[in-house]
MIFI-394368 format. One record per residue (C-alpha): residue in three letters; y, z, x; residue number from 1. Coordinates in Angstrom, 3 decimals, decimal comma. Each point is the difference from the previous one (the first is absolute). Layout:
<rs>
     r         py         pz         px     k
   ALA          Y          Z          X   NUM
...
</rs>
This chain:
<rs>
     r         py         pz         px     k
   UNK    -54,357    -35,207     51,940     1
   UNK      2,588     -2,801      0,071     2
   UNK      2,967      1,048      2,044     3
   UNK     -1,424      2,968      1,434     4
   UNK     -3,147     -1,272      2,196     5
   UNK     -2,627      2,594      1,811     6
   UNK     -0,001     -0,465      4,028     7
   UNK     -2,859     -0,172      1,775     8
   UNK     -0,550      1,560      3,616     9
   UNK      1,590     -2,958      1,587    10
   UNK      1,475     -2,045     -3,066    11
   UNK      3,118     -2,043      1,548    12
   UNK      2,835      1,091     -2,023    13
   UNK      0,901     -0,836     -3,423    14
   UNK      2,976     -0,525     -2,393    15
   UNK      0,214      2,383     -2,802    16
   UNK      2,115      0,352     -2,915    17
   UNK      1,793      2,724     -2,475    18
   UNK     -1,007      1,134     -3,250    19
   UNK      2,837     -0,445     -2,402    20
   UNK     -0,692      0,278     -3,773    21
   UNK     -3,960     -1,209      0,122    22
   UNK      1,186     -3,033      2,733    23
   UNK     -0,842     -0,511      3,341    24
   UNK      3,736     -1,066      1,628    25
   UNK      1,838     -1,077      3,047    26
   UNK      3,436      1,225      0,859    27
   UNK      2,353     -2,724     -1,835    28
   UNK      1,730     -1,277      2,956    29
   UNK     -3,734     -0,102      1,556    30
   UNK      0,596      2,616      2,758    31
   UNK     -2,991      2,063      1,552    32
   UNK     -0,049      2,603      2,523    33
   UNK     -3,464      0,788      2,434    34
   UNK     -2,103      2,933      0,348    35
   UNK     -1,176      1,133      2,871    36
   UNK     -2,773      1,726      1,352    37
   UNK      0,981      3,388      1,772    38
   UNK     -2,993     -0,556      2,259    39
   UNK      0,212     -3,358      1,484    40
   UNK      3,753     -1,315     -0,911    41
   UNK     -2,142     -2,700     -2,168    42
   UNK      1,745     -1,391     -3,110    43
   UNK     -2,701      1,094     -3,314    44
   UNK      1,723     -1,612     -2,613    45
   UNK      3,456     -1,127     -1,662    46
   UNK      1,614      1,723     -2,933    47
   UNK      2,950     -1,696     -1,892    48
   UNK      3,605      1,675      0,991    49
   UNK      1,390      0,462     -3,643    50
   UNK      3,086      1,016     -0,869    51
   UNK      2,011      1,509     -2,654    52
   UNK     -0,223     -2,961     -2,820    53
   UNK     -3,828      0,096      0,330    54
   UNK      0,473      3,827     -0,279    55
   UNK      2,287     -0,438     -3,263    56
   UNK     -3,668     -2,365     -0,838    57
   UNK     -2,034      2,207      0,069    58
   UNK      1,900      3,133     -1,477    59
   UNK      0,158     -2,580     -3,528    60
   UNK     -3,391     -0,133      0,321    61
   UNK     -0,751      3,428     -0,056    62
   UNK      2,235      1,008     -2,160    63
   UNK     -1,918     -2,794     -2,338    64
   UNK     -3,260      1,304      0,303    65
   UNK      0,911      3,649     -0,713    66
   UNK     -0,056      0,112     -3,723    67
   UNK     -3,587     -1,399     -0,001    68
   UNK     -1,143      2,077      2,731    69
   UNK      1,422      2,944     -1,502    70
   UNK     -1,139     -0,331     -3,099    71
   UNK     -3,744     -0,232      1,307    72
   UNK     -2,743      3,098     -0,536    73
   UNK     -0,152      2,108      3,039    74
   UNK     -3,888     -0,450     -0,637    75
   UNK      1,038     -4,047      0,744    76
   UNK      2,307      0,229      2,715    77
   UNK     -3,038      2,760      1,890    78
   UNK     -2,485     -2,999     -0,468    79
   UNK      2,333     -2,301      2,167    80
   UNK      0,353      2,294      2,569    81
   UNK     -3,443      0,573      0,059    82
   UNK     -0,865     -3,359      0,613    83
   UNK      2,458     -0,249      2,765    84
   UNK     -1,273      3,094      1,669    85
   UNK     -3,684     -1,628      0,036    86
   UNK      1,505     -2,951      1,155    87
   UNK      1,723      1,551      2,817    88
   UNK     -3,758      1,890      0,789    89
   UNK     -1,602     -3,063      0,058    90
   UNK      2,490     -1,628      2,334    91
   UNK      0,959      3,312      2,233    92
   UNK     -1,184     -1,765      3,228    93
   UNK      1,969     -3,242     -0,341    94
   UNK      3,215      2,164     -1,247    95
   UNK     -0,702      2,451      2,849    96
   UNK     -0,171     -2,891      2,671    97
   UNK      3,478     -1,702     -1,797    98
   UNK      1,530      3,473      0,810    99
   UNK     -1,024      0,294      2,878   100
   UNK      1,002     -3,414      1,476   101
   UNK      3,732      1,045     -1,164   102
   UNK      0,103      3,514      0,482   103
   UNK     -1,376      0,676      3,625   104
   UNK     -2,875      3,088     -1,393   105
   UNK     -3,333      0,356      1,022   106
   UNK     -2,524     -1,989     -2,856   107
   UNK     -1,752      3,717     -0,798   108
   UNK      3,640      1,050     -0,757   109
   UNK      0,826     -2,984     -2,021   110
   UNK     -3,288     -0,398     -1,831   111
   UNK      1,070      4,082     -0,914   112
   UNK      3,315     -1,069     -1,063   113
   UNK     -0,814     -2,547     -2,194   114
   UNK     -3,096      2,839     -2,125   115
   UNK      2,577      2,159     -0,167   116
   UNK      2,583     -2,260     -1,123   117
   UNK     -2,339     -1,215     -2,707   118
   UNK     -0,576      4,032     -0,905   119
   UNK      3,213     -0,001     -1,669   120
   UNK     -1,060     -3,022     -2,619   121
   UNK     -2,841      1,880     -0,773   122
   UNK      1,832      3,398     -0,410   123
   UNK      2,818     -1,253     -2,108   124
   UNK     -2,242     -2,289     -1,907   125
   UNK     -1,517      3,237     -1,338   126
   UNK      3,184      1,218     -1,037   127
   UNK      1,558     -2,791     -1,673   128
   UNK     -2,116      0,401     -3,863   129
   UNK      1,417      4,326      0,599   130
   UNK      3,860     -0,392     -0,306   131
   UNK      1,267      1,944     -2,460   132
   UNK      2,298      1,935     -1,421   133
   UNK      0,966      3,108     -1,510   134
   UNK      0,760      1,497     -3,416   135
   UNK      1,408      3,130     -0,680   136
   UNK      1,930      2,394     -2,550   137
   UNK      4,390     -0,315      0,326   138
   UNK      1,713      3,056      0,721   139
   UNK      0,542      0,331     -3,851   140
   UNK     -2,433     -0,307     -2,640   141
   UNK      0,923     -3,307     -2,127   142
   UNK      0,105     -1,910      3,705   143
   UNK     -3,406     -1,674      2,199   144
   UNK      0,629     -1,332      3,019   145
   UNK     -2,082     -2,572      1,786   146
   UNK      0,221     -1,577      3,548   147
   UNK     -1,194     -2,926      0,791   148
   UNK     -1,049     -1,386      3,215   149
   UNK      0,421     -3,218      0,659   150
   UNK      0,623     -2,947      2,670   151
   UNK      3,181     -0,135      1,955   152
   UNK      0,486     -3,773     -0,117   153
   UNK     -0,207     -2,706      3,054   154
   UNK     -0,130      1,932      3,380   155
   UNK      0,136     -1,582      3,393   156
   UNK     -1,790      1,074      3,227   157
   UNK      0,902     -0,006      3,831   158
   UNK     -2,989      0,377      2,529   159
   UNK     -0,323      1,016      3,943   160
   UNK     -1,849     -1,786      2,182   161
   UNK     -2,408      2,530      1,505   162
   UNK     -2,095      0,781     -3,068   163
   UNK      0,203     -3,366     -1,368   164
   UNK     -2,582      0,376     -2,811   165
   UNK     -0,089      3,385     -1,497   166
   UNK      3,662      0,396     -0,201   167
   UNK      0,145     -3,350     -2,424   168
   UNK     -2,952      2,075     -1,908   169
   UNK      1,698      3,018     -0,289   170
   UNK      3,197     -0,971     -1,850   171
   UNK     -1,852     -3,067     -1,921   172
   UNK     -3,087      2,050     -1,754   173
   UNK      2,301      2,352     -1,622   174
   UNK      2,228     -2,383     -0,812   175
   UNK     -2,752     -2,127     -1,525   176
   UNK     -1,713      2,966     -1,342   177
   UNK      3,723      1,190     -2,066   178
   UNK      0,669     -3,957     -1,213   179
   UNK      2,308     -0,390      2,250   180
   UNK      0,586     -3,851      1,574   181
   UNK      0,694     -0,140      3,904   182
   UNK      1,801     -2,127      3,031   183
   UNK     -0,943      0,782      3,019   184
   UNK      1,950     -0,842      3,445   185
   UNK     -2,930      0,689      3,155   186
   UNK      0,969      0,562      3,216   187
   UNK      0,619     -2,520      1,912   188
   UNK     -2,044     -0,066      2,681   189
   UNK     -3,177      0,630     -2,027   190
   UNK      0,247     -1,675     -3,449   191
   UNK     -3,133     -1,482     -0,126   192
   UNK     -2,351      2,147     -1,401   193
   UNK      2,327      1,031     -2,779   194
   UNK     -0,355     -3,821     -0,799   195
   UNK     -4,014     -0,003     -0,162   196
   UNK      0,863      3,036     -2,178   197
   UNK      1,821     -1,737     -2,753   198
   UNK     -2,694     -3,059      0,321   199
   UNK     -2,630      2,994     -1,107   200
   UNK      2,574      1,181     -2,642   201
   UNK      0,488     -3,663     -1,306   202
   UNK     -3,792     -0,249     -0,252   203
   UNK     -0,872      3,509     -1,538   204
   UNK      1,987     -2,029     -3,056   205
   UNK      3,337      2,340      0,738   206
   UNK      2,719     -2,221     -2,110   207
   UNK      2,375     -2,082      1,895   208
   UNK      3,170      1,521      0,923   209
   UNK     -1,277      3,906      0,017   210
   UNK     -0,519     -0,172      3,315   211
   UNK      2,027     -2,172      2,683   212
   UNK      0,219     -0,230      3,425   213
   UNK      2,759     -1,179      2,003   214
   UNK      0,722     -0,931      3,459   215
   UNK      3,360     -0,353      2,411   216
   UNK      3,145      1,411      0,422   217
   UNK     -0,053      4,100     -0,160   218
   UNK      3,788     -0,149     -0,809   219
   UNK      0,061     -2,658     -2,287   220
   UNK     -3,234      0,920     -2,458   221
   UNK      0,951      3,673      0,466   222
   UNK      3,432     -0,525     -1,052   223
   UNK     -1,086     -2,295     -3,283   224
   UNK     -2,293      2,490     -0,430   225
   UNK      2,576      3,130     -0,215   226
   UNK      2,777     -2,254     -1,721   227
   UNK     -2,514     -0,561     -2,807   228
   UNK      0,503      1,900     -3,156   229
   UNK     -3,156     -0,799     -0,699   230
   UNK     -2,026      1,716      2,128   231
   UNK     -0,333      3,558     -1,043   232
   UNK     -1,761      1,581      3,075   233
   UNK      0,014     -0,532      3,542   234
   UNK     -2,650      1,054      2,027   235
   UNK      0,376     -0,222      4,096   236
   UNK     -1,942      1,019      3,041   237
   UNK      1,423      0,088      3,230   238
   UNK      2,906      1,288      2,375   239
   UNK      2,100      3,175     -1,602   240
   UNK      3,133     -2,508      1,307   241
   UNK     -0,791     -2,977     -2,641   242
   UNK     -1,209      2,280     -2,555   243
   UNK      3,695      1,562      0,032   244
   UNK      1,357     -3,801     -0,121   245
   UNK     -2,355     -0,509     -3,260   246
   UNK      1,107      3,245     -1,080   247
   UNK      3,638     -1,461      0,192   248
   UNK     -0,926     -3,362     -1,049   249
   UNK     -1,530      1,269     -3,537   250
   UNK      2,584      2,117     -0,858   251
   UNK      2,240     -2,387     -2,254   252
   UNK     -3,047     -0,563     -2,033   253
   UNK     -1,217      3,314      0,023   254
   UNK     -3,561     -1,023      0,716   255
   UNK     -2,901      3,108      0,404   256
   UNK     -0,427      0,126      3,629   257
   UNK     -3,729      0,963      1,626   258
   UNK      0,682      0,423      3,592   259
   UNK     -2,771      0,644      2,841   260
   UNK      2,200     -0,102      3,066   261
   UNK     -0,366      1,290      3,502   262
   UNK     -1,961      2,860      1,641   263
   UNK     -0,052      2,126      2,451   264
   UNK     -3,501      2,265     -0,137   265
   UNK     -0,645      3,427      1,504   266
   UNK     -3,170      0,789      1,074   267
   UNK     -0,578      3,604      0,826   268
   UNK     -3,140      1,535      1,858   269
   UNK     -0,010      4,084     -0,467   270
   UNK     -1,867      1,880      2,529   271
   UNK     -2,494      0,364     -2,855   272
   UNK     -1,440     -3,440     -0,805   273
   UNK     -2,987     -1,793      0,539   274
   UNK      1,126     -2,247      3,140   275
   UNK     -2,667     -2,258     -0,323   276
   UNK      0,783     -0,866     -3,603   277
   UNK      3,805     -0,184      0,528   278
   UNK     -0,621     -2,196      3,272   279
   UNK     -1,850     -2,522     -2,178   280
   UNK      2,586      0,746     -3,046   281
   UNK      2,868     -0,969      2,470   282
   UNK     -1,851     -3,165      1,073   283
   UNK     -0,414     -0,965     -3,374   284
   UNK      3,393      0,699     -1,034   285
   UNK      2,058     -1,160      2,881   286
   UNK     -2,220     -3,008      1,545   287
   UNK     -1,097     -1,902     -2,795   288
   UNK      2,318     -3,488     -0,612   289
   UNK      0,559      0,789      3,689   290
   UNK      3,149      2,534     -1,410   291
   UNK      1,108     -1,746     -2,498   292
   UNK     -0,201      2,154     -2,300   293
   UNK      2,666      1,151     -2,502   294
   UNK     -1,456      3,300     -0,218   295
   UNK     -1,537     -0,031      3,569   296
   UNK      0,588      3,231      2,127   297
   UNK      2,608     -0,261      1,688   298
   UNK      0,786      3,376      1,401   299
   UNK     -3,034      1,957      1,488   300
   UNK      0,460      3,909      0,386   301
   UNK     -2,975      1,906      1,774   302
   UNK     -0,281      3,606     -0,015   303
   UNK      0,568      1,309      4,215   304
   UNK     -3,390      1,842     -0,464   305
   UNK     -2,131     -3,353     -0,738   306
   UNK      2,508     -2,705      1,294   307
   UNK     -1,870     -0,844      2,848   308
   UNK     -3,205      0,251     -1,332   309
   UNK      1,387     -2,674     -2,789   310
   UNK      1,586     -1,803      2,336   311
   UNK     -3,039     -0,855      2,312   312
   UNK     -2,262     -0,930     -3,089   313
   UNK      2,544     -2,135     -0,907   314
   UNK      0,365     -2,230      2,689   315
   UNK     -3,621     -0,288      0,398   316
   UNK     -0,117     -1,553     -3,319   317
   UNK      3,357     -2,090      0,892   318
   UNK     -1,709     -1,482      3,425   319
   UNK     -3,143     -1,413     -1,589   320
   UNK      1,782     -1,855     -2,828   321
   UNK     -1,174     -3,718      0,250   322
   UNK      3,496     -2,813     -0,597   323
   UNK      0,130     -3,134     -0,896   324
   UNK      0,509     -2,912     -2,743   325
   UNK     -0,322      1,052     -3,507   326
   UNK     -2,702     -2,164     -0,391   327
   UNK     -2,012      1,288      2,368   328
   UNK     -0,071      3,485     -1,764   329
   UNK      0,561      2,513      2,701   330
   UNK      1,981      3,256     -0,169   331
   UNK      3,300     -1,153      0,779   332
   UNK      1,735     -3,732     -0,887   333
   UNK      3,731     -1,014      0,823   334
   UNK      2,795      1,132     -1,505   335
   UNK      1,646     -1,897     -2,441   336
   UNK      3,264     -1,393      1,760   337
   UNK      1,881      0,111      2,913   338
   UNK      2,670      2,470     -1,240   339
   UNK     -2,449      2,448     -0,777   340
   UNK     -1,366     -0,617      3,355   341
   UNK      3,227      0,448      1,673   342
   UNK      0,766      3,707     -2,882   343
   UNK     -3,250      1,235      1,391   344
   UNK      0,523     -1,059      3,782   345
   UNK      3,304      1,349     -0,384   346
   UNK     -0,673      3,526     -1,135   347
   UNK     -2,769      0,865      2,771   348
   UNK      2,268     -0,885      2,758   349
   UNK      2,688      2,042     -1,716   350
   UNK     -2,565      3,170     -0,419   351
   UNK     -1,185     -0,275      3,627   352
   UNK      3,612     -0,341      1,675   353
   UNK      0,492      3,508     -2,539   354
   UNK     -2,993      1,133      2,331   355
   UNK     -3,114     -0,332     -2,338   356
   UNK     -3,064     -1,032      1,814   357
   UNK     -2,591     -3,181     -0,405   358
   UNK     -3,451      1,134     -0,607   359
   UNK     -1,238     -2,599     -1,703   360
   UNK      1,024     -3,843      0,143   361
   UNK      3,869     -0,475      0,084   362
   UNK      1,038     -3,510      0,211   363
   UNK     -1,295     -3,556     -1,129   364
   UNK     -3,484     -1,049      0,217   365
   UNK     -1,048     -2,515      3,030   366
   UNK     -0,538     -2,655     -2,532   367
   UNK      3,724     -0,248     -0,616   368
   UNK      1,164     -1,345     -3,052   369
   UNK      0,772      2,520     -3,173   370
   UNK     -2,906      2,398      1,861   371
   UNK      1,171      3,462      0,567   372
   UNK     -2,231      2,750      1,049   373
   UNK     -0,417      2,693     -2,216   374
   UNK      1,453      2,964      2,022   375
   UNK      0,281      4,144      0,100   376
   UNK      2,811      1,521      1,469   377
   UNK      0,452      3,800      0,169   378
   UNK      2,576      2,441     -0,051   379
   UNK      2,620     -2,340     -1,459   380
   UNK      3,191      1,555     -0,498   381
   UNK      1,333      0,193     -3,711   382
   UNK      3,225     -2,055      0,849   383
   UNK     -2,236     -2,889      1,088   384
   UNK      0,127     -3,307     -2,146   385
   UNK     -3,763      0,679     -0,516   386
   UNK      1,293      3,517     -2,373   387
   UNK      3,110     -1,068     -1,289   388
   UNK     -0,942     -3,973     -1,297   389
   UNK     -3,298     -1,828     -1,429   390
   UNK     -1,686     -1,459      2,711   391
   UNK     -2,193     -2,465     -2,101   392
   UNK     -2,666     -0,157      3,074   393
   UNK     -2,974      1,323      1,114   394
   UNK      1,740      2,729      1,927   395
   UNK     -1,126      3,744     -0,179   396
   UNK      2,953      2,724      1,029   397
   UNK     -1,606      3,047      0,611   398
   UNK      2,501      3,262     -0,215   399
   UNK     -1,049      3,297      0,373   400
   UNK      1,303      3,366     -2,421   401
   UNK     -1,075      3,833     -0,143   402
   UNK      1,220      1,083     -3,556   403
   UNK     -0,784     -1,193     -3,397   404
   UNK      3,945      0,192     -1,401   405
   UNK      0,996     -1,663      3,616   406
   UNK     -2,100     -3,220     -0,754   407
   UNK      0,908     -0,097     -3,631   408
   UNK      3,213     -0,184      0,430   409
   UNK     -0,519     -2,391      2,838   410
   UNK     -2,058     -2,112     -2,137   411
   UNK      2,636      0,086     -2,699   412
   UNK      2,918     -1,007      2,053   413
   UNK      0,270     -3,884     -0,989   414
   UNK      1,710     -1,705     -2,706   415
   UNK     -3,325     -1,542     -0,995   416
   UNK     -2,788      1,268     -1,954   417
   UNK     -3,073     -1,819     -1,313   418
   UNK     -3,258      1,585      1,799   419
   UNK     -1,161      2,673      2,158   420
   UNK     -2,920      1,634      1,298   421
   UNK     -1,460      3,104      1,174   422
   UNK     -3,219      1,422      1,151   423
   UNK     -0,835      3,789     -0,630   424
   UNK     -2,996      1,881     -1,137   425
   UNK      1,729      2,882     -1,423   426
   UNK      0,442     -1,132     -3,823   427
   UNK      3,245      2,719      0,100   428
   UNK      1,390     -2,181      2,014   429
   UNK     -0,707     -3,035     -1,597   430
   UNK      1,348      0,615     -3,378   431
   UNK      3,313      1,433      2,294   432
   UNK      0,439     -3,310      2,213   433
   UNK     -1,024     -2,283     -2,685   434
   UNK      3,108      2,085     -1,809   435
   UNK      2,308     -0,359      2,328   436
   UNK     -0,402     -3,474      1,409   437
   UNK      2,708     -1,746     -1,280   438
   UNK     -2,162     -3,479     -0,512   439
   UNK     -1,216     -1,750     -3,428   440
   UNK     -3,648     -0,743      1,586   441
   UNK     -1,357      3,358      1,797   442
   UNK     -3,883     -0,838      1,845   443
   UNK     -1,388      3,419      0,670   444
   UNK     -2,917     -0,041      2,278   445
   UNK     -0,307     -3,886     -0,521   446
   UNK      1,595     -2,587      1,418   447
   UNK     -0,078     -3,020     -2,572   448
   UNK      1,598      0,818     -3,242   449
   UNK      0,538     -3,021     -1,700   450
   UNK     -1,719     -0,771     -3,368   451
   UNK      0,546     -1,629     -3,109   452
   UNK     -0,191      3,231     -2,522   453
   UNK      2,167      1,767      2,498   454
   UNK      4,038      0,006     -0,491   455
   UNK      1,573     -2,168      3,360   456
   UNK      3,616      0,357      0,560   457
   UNK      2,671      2,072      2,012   458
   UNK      2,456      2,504     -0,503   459
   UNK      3,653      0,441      1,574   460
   UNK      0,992     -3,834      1,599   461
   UNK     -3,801     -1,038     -0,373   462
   UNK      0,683     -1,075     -3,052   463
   UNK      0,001      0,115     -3,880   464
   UNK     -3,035     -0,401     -2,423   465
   UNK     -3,717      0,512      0,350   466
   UNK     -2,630     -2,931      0,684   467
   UNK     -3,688      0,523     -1,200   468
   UNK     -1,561      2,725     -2,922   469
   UNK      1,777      0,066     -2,732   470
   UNK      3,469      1,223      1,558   471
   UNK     -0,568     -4,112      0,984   472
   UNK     -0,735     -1,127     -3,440   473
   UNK      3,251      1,685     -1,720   474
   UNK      2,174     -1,646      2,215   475
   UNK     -0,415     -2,900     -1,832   476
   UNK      0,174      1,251     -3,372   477
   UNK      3,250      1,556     -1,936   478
   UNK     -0,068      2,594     -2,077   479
   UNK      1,494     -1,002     -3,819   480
   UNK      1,094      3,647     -2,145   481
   UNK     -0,549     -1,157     -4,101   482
   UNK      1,166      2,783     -2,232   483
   UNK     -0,687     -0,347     -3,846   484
   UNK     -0,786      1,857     -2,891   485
   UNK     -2,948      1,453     -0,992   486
   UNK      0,588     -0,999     -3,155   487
   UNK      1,603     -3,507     -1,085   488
</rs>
């Protein structure tokens, strides 16, 4: 996989390069920049650090290739992707120990990420031969009217670094899957995996320039990138802050925007629910990636009649969590960097100077470094940092409520809104919170939500646009109104 070589357990690290129109390249001025390993401080591997002329490269080669893609069978473009998703099967433990090495997240997690990344392949793969369109009768009887669906052009793609894999996946398989050609900018920090992933494209026999990878400057490739009249779409993962700068960027070319910004996830426990299942539903939810977790809870609200109950079965569970590197595939790895490190630090001395209480961890792990304990404080007052920004960390903020309306509105009181959670056994009240919640993802009774035939976005300043299902497919398509005759 030239330019985009496999690590082993203890492979010294390597030099890759970016994918620009079918080519392996180097930045032109021959700049690289290193990438570290969250666990250890260890450099992994070099990336080039491209610019915006390599940008301006690769947006004339995808532009190129988009005719002929286009013009390809869905039937042909699903047997690609299918290849690429047995490819990725094949290879999940090398892509999951890549990922790892860059990321920071426990093997298990990574070796998850990367079968669930592949999940999207497969699902848009299966849609790609069943776009269609409509026919139908005018509003007056000598008139038929027929829309066609069809691909919105060259569309360009900005990733986050803490789900490194499936959020390339995500925005590429229905882009592949509509005929649509892609760039894609990685985050910087972990950009290699997205690398082995256009090495698997490039031998699944995916065309050169539909799918290129670039690596560098944020500002520079993401201002080619929204300069360019000819990309169509922008899709971007990441802080609610640079999603409004895109938003602002894109507007002279009046690019379709599909936004999936910041979170800020309630987590209610009514005096009705099965503790033990919303105990483990919170660990799931909140601890996995070690917090970071775009639609991680982030808020916890426990009904006063079982908040102690939930609060001691919690901790248990908290205490016996096992930390370490990611490669050693405990419960808990590093975080990613040291401002997160310093958010999450941050926000737990804030909530316990506002008078919540430690019960569980609190402060950095004795093996120093990017280690931070994952930690339970309770009774944390709702002006705390913890309630009013996203932590990003494996902190759980435990508040406590007595009435339904009280915690909904509590819940609802954020300018964010992409998930949220409950746990109830009265279906009533189910159907009424789920209602209510003002959140595009709602986990009822569960606490992982995420799957490809499921819609994944946010409402209010979570963003625009839907990722996943086919909400994620027609945001790559346009819609085309032909009105004719019936008779010529």
């Amino acid at each position: 996989m030239s330019g985009a070589t496999m690590l082993d357990r203890d492979a010294r690290p390597a030099d890759h390069a970016a994918f620009l129109g079918g080519s392996w390249e180097q930045a032109d001025d021959g700049r690289t920049m290193a990438v570290i390993d969250p666990a250890d401080g260890s450099t992994v591997g070099t990336v080039p650090y491209m610019g915006a002329t390599e940008t301006r490269r690769a947006v004339e080669a995808a532009h190129a290739a988009f005719p002929g893609w286009s013009a390809r069978s869905g039937r042909d473009r699903a047997r690609i992707m299918r290849r690429m998703f047995d490819l990725i099967i094949d290879r999940q433990d090398e892509l999951a120990l890549l990922l790892t090495r860059e990321q920071g997240k426990p093997l298990g997690q990574a070796r998850g990420e990367v079968v669930y990344g592949a999940s999207y392949l497969e699902w848009y793969a299966e849609e790609a031969p069943r776009i269609r369109g409509d026919i139908m009768s005018g509003a007056h009887d000598d008139k038929t009217i027929t829309i066609l669906r069809q691909p919105i052009g060259t569309t360009a793609a900005i990733t986050p670094w803490n789900f490194p894999f499936v959020s390339v996946t995500r925005k590429l398989a229905p882009a592949l899957a509509a005929g649509c050609t892609q760039i894609l900018k990685p985050a910087p920090t972990t950009p290699l995996v997205a690398l082995a992933l256009a090495g698997i494209a490039q031998e699944a026999g995916l065309p050169d320039g539909v799918f290129n990878v670039l690596t560098g400057d944020d500002a520079a490739i993401g201002g080619a990138l929204t300069e360019s009249r000819d990309i169509r779409l922008l899709s971007f993962t990441g802080s609610t802050a640079i999603g409004k700068l895109l938003y602002r960027q894109c507007a002279d070319t009046v690019k379709k925007l599909s936004l999936e910004l910041g979170g800020h996830a309630p987590f209610i426990v009514f005096d009705d629910a099965d503790i033990d299942a919303a105990v483990e539903g919170l660990i799931a939810c909140k601890l996995r990636n070690m917090g970071q977790v775009c639609i991680a809870a982030n808020r916890i609200f426990v009904h006063d009649r079982v908040y102690d109950r939930f609060a001691d079965q919690l901790v248990v569970r908290v205490d016996a969590m096992t930390m370490g590197p990611g490669v050693d595939d405990l419960d808990q790895g590093p975080l990613a960097n040291r401002a997160v490190f310093d958010k999450v630090a941050r926000h737990v001395v804030d909530a316990v100077e506002g008078g919540a209480h430690v019960l569980a961890g609190g402060g950095p792990d004795a093996r120093g470094g990017l280690f931070f304990r994952p930690t339970v404080l309770a009774d944390v007052a709702d002006n705390a940092l913890l309630n009013c920004e996203e932590t990003f960390g494996p902190v759980i903020a435990l508040s406590r409520f007595s009435d339904e309306d009280e915690v909904i509105a509590r819940a609802n009181d954020t300018p964010f809104g992409l998930a949220g959670y409950f746990y109830s056994r009265d279906h009533g009240r189910v159907m009424r919170v789920a209602g209510a919640l003002e959140c595009g993802i709602i986990g009822a009774n569960i606490g992982v939500v995420a799957s490809a035939a499921g819609p994944f976005g946010g409402i209010k300043e979570s963003g625009l646009g839907r990722e996943g299902a086919l909400s994620g497919l027609e945001e790559f398509l346009e819609q085309k109104y032909l009105c004719s005759p019936r008779r010529l």
